[in-house]
N, C-alpha and C positions, 0 to 999 in steps of 0.2 A: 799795376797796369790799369790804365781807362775802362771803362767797362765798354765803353762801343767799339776799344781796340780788339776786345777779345769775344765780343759779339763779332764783330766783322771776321775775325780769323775763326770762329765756327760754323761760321755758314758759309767760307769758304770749303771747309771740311766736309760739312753735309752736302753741297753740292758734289764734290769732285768724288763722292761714295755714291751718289744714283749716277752718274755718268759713268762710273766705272764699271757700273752692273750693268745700262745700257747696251755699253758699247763691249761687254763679257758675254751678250745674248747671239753674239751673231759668230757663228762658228765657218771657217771660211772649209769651204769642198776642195776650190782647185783654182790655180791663176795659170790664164794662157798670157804671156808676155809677146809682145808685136803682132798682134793679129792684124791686119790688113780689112779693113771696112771699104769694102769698093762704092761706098756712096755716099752721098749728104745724109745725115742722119736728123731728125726734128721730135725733140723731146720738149714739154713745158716750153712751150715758145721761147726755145733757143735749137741753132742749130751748131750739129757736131760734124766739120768738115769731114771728108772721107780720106783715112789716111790709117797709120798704125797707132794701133792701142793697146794699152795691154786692159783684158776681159778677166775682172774676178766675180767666183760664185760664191755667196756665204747661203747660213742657215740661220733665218732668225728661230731661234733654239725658243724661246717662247710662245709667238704667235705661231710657230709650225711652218712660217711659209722662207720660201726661197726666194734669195734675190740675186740679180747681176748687178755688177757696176764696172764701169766705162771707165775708165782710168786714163790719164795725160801725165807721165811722170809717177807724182802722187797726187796732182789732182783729179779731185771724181768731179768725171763731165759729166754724169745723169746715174742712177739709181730705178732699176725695174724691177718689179714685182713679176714672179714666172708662173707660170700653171705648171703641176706636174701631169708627165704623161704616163701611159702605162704599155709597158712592151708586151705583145703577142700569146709569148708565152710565162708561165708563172710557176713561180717556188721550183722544185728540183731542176724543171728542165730549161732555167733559165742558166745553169752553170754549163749545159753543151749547148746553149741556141748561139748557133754562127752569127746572128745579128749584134749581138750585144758585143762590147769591146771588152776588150782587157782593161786597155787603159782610158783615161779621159779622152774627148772630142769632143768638137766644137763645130756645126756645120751651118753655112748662115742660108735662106733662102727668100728669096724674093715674093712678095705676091702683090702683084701690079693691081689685082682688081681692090685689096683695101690698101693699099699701097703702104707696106709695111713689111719692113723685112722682120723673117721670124730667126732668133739665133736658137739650135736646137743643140741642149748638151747632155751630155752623157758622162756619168761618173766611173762607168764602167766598171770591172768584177772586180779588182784588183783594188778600190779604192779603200786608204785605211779608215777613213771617217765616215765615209756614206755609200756603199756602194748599190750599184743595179736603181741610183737615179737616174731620172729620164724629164728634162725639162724643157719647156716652151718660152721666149720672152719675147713681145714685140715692141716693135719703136716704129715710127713714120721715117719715111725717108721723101728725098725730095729729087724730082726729075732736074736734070742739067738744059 
């Protein structure tokens, strides 16, 4: 064989082993399927009509942070970075605090003065991967 045939098929190799790892750091929490966005969304100077989408949460298992992505099918319309939050109560008496869920939720909320809706999720107790997370992620949206 050529030697830049088999130069080429190595460095096909070596790439397709760091994207494998890449793409092995992000451990997914939970996907909501058809969630309903009641509005124009504006990410990176692009906008995401308001309609159903399915909402998945992963964990970049390295960097430590959490992100949402906006899904169309299988395409990803935008990718957010979330802040995590912290509930009320902590350690034993977060297993009887009626606030926290069982299972997952997703609640979305508006705030007209930065004009950004906030989607707030919950991994709630029950979860096998991550539980008793509590996340924030905002995006612009755009008046009609």
């Amino acid at each position: 064989m050529p030697r830049k045939t088999i130069f080429f098929f190595m460095m096909i190799f070596i790439l397709s082993l760091f994207i494998g790892q890449a793409e092995a750091q992000l451990k997914t929490i939970y996907k909501f399927k058809g969630v309903m966005v009641p509005l124009k969304m504006e990410h990176d100077n692009s906008v995401i009509k308001k309609g159903r989408y399915d909402i998945e949460f992963l964990k970049n298992q390295a960097a430590g942070s959490y992100i949402m992505r906006i899904l169309s099918g299988r395409k990803k319309l935008c990718t957010l970075v979330g802040e995590e939050l912290t509930y009320d109560s902590h350690s034993g008496r977060q297993l009887t605090d009626p606030s926290i869920p069982d299972d997952p939720r997703l609640r979305m909320r508006k705030n007209a003065d930065a004009q950004q809706i906030h989607f707030l999720f919950e991994s709630g107790r029950k979860s096998p991967v991550y539980p008793y997370v509590y996340l924030r992620f905002k995006i612009g949206y755009l008046e009609e």
